[in-house]
N, C-alpha and C positions, 0 to 999 in steps of 0.2 A: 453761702459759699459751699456747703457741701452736696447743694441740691446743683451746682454745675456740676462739682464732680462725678456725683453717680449718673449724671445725663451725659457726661462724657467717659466713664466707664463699661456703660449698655455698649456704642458701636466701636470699642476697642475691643472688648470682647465677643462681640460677633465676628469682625474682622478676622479675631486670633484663629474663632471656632472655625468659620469657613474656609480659613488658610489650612487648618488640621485636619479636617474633611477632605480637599482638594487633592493635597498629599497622599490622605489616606488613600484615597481611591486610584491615584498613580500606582501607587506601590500596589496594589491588591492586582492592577491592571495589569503593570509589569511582572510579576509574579505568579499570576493565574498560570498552569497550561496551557500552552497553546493547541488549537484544533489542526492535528498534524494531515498532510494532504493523503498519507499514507490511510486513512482509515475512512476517508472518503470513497465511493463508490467508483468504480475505474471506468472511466469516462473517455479513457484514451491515454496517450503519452504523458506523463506526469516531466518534472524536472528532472528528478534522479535518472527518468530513461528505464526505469524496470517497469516490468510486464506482471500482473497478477496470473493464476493459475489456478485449476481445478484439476481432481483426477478426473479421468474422459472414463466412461463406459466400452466395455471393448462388445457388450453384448447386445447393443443398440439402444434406441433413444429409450427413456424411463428405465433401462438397469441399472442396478447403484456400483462402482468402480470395484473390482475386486483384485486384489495383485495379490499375490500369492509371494511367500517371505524368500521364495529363492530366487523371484525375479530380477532380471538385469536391465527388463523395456519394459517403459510406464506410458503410457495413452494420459496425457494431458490436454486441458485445452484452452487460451490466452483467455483473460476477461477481457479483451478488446480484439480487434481487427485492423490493418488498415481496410479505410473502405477505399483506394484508391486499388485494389486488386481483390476483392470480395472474392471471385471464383476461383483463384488463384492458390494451390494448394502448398503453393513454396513459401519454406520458414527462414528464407533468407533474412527477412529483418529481424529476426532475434539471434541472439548469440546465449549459451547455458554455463550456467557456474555451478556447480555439484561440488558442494562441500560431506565430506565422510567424515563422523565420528565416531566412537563403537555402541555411543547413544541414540545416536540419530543421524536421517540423510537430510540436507537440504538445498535445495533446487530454486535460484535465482534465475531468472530468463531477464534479459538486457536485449534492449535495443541494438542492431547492428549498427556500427561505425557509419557501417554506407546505405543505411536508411535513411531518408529523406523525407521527412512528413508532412514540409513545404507543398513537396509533390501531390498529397492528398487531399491539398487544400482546408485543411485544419479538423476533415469528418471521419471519425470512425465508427466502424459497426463491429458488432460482436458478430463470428463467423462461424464460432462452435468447431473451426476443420480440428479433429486430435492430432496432436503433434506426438513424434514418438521421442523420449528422454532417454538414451543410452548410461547405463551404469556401470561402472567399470569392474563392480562386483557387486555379488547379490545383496537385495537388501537384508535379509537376515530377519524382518520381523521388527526391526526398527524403523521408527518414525520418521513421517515425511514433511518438511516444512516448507513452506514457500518465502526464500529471502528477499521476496517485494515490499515485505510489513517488516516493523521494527518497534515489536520485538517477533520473532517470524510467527507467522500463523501455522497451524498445526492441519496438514491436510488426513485426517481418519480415513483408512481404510479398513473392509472385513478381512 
């Protein structure tokens, strides 16, 4: 009689174990981080509708971006393009959010309302045109962040 028992023992306790496993690995699943689309390479229009950026070189291709701490216009340039206007030097499809604090600026670019990306048949390219950013006061020497990323990326300048 006890040689059933421990042979009925063995697949209850396998049963328990793989039900504890199964669990575990839900919860480990549902609790990881997820891989936010934000830190993915900018491929084009994402969901949220914001635009990545760089500073632009104002002293041609291979100078590295230099602004100066009194400036008020920053030479930026989108990490994407529509490719449905590639030669097209109009920034109408973005819209700029400029946040000032006495720590730092930061510079969100957003899809315009009346962009249409249907239009461009779903491809974009990177187009490098510099966009010019208007400040409404100088930067002062304080940092630059691009509010595409979350938590913002920190764009260094000399």
């Amino acid at each position: 009689m006890t040689i059933s028992k421990v042979r009925r023992f063995v697949p209850v306790a396998l049963v328990v174990v793989g039900v504890a496993m199964l669990v575990g690995a839900f919860a480990a699943w549902r609790l990881a981080p997820s891989q936010s689309t934000d830190r993915l390479p900018d491929l084009g229009p994402g969901t949220s509708g914001m635009v990545g950026w760089s500073l632009a070189a104002g002293g041609g291709p291979g100078s590295p971006p230099k602004v100066a701490p009194d400036a008020t216009v920053l030479l930026v340039r989108t990490n994407w393009w529509p490719a449905c206007s590639p030669w097209d030097a109009n920034d109408s499809w973005l819209t700029q959010e400029i946040s000032y604090l006495p720590w730092s600026v930061t510079i969100t670019l957003h899809e315009s309302d009346s962009f249409a990306p249907v239009k461009c048949q779903g491809f974009y390219d990177y187009w490098g045109q510099p966009l010019e950013v208007h400040l409404r006061e100088p930067l002062g020497g304080r940092p630059l962040f691009d509010g595409s990323k979350s938590p913002p990326d920190p764009r260094p300048y000399p």
